[in-house]
Structures are given as C-alpha cells and as structure tokens.
Residue, then its C-alpha position, 0 to 999 in steps of 0.5 A: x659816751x663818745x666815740x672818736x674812731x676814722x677810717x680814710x683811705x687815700x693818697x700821700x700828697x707828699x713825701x713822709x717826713x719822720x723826725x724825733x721828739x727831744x726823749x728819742x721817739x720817732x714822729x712821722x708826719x704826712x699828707x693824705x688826700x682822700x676825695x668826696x664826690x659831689x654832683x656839679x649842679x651846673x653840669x650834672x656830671x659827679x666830680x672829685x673834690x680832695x679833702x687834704x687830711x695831716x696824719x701822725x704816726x708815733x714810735x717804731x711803727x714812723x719809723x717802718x713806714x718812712x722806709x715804704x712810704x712815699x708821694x702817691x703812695x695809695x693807703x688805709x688808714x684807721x685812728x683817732x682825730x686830735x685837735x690841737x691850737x697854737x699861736x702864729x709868730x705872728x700872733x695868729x691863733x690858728x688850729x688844726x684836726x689831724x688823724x693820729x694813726x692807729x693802723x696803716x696798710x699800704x694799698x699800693x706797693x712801690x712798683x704800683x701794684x697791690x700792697x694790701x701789707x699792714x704795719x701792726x700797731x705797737x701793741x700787736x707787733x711785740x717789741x717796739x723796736x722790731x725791723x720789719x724790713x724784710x717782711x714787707x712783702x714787696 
C-alpha cells in the first residue's frame, strides 16, 4: 500500500497563469512558497529557508481561482505529488515534483485580510462549470 497525500500552505511566488489543453480543459499553473525553519549553527538564531513548490489545478476549479488569485496570495493547499520527466531542447533529461491540487483555500483575501474561503473540488461543487463569482465572500 502506499499513500500519496500533501498539505502546504504558503505564498504565491507569482501571478497564476491559467491556460487550456488542446480538448478545451482548463490548466492552472502557480508558485507557492512554503518555508522550513532551521537553526543557523553559526549564530544560534532559527531562520526561514523557502522551499519553491510548482502547483497544478485541473478544470472549472483553474478557472475560479485565476480570477481570486494573485503573487502574495497566502493559501492551503491539499493534493497529491506527481513526478514527470522530459528532455530539454537541448537534449537535457530534466524532471520535476509538483503538487497537483485537490483543495485550495485562500488564506488571505485580495485586501489582505483573512479569507479562509475553499474552492471545492469538482466532485463537491456539482456541475463543473458552475461560477463562483459571486459566492466568494470577499
């Protein structure tokens, strides 16, 4: 058995950039940075060190978050880890571990304040094309 489950929370190290697959499904791409703290041998004093993790949203779910979303945007995020490999122009062999996102909620509304709002998942929210817009409660 094995069991392939994470839960980051972090900030978006970039603006979200949502594109489509060639049959019509939404892609949502972004950043997320999610520190580790470790204590500096030298100095004794604990310090943040980021971790830059890429994140991937599938479906209507890309799409409600595109509008919310934006660099500095504070979230949760829970999903599952994918490892994919591929070959540079160059002829590189190069590979990467993203999460591809199960749940999102916002942690931070656009004034800065607290969000707490979650963008269900497909399963959860019905119809996969339903709009959001105005439920978001900032």
């Amino acid at each position: 058995m094995s069991i392939n489950r994470v839960v980051i929370s972090g900030n978006l190290t970039r603006d979200p950039e949502l594109r489509s697959t060639g049959s019509g499904m939404s892609v949502l791409k972004m950043g997320v940075a999610v520190n580790d703290r470790r204590k500096n041998q030298q100095t004794g004093e604990w310090e943040d060190f980021p971790n830059f993790v890429d994140v991937t949203v599938f479906g209507a779910r890309g799409e409600a978050l595109a509008r919310f979303l934006s660099k500095g945007s504070k979230v949760a995020i829970e999903g599952k880890l994918r490892w994919s490999q591929w070959e540079s122009q160059q002829g590189d062999k190069r590979s990467k571990l993203e999460v591809i996102a199960d749940e999102v909620e916002f942690l931070s509304s656009k004034e800065g304040g607290s969000g707490g709002y979650t963008v269900p998942s497909e399963e959860s929210a019905g119809s996969p094309d339903t709009d959001l817009g105005e439920e978001i409660p900032f």
